[in-house]
N, C-alpha and C positions, 0 to 999 in steps of 0.2 A: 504494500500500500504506500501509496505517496505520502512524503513525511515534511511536516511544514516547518520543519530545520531553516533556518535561513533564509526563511522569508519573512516581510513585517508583517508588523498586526499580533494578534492575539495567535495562539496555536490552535492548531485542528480541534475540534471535540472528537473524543472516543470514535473509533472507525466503524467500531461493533456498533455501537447506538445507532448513527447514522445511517450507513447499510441496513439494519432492523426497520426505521422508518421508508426509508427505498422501496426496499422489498414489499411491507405492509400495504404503501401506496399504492405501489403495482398491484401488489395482489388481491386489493379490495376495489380498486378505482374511485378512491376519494380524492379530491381536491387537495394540492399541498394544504391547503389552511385547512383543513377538516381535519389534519393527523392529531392524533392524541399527544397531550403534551410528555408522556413520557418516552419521548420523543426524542424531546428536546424542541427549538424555536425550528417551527415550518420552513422557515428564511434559509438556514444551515442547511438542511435536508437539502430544499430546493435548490441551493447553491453548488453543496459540494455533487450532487448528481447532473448539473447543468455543466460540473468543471468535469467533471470524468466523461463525460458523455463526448466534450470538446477536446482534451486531450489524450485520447485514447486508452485512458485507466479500464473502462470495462473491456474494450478489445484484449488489452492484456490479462486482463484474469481472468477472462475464458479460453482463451487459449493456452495455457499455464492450465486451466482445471481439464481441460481436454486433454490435453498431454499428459500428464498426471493419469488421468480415467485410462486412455491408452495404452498407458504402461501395464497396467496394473490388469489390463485384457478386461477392464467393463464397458468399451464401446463396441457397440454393433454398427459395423460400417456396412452391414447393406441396406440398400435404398429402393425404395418401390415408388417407381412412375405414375402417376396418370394421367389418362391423355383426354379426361373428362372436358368438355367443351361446356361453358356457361355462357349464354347468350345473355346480350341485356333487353328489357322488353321495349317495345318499340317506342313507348312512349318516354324511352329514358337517354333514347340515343338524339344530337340535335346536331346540323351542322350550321356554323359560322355564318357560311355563304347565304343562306334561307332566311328569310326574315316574312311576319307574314304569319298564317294560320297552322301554316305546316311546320313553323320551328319559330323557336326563337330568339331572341339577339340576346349574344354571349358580351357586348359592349365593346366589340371589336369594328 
């Protein structure tokens, strides 16, 4: 984990906390400001997960946990295709060019 050695300002809060509130968010679909305050301040959450997301911190620990998983023979590397086709229905498709009853203007 990134370590806020030598940078100004105040130091990181507990990593463990932080990634708790992440994960919670994700995993309920609340709003940062809905998280519980034992948490810690929604602000920090929101931040340190805007800064990882921007400097490639979670690229990194997933690939370090894959590798990790890999070694250890708990990944299943095969993959199943399909080639299922999902239309959109007609009323969902519009072109630009159309303007008028039959489509409508996208402000182009």
């Amino acid at each position: 984990m990134p370590s806020s050695e030598g940078q100004r300002g105040r130091p990181f809060r507990d990593h463990r906390q932080v990634i708790e509130g992440i994960v919670y968010r994700l995993r309920t679909g609340l709003a940062w400001r809905d998280l519980p305050e034992s948490f810690g301040p929604w602000q920090t959450i929101w931040k340190r997960h805007k800064r990882f997301s921007a400097d490639g911190t979670w690229d990194k620990i997933h690939a370090r946990l894959v590798a990790e998983a890999d070694a250890a023979g708990a990944v299943d590397w095969n993959v199943s295709v399909d080639s299922t086709i999902n239309r959109a229905h007609q009323h969902a498709t519009t072109l630009s060019r159309i303007e008028g009853p039959a489509g409508r203007r996208t402000g182009g």
